[in-house]
N, C-alpha and C positions, 0 to 999 in steps of 0.2 A: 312239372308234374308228368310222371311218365306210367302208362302203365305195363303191367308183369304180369307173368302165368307161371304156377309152379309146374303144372303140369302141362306144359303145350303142345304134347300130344294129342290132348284132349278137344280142341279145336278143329281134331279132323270131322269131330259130330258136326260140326257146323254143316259137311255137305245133307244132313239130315232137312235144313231147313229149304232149301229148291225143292225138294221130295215133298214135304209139305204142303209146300203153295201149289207143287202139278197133280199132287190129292184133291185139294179143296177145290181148285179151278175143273179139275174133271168130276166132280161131286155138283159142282156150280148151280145146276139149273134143278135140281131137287131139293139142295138147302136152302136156295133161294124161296120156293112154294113152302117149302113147311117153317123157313124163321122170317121170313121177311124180307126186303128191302134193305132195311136199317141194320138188324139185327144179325146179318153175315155178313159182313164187311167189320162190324165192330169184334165179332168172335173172331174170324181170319185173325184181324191185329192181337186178339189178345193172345191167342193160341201162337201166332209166334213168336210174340215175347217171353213168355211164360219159357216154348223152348228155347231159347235163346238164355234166358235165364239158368235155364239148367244147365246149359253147354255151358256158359261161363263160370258157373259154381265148381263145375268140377275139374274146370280147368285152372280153378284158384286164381283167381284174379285179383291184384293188385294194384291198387293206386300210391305210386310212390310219389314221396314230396321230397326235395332237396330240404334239410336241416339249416336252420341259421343258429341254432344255441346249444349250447356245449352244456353238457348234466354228467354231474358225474357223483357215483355212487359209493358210498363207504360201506363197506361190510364188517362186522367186527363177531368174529366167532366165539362165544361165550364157554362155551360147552367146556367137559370135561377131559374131551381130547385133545385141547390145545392145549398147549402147555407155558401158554402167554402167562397166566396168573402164577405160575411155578415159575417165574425166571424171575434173574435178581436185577436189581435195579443197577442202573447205570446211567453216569451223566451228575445233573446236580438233585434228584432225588434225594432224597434219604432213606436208609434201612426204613425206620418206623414210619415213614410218611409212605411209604409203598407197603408197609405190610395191612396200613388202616385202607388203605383207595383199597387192594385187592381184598380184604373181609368186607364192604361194604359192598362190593360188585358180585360176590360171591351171595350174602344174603339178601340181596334184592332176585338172584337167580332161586 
């Protein structure tokens, strides 16, 4: 498991968060009297997760996994610009068994 940043430039916000905590620590002795004991200690945490959150958002972060199984996907274009349903049969087909397969896929479109 590895993780990734699309934008890791983005991570220089992080010096944002020391600027935070020598806020609130020189704030200290005021928000202590008006929230509490309890109640600034738990805002501190939450206030710098929240930024911390946002620096990582924007720095797109990813958690990548190593792959163990192999998927693999068919695409088959129907449409009227391909010109699959327009081409003649070759191989052990036959004329009339390739013009009924191509009217049936044509009227299910």
């Amino acid at each position: 498991m590895r993780l990734s940043f699309i934008f890791p430039f983005a991570l220089t916000l992080l010096a944002l968060v020391p600027l935070l905590w020598a806020f609130a620590f020189a704030t200290n002795a005021v928000n202590v009297r008006r929230l509490g004991t309890w109640r600034w200690p738990a805002l501190f945490v939450l206030r710098s997760l929240i930024l911390l959150a946002l620096i990582f958002a924007l720095a797109g972060t990813q958690i990548r996994r190593p792959v163990d199984m192999l998927t693999t996907v068919f695409l088959v274009d129907g449409s009227d610009s391909f010109p699959l349903l327009n081409a003649r049969p070759h191989g052990s087909i036959s004329t009339r068994r390739w013009r009924r397969k191509t009217q049936a896929i044509r009227r299910r479109w």
